[in-house]
C-alpha positions in Angstrom: -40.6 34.8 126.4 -39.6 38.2 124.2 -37.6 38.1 121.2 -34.5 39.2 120.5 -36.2 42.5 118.5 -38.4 43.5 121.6 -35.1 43.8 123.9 -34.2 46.6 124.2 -29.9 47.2 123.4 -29.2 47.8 127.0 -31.1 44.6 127.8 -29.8 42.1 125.0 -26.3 44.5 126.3 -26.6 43.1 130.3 -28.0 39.8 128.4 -24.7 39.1 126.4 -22.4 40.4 129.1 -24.0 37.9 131.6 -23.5 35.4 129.1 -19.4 36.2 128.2 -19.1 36.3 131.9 -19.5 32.4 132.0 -16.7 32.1 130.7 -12.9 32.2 132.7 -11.5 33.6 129.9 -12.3 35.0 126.3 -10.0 32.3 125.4 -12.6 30.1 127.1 -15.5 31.7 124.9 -13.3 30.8 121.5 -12.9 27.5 122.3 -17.2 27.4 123.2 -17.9 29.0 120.0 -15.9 26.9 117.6 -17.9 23.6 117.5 -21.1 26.0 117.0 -19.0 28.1 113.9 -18.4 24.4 112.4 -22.1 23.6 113.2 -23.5 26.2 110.5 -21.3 25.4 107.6 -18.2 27.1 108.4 -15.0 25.2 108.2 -11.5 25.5 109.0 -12.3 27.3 112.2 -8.8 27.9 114.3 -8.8 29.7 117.5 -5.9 32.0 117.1 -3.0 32.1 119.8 -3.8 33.8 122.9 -2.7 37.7 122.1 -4.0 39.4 125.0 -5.6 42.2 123.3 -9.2 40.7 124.9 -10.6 40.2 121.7 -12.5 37.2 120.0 -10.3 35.9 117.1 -10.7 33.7 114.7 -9.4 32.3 111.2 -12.4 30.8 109.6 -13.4 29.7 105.6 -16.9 30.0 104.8 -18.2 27.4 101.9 -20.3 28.9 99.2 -22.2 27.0 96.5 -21.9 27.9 93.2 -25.6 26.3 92.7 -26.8 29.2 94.5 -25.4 32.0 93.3 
């Protein structure tokens, strides 16, 4: 199996397209990607309203530690 650095763009391009296309509607993908957001730490992940622009939107706070820093 290659990695994502020895695709090429048009490849990992058709890869992710083929991917999005699983999907009825970019509504759909939001909805998919939300658990995953919360998954690495994000929280307060909202899918926004429905706009129709065909975008991906989201409102989203990202938790920082001060210990780190």
């Amino acid at each position: 199996m290659r990695t994502i650095k020895e695709l090429s763009k048009a490849e990992l391009g058709k890869i992710l397209d083929e991917f999005y296309h699983q999907f009825e509607t970019g509504y759909d993908f939001e909805e998919f990607l939300k658990p995953f957001l919360e998954s690495i730490g994000l929280s307060e992940v909202e899918v926004t309203s429905k706009s129709g622009d065909g975008g991906i939107d989201f409102v989203l706070l990202a938790l920082v530690s001060l210990r780190h820093l």
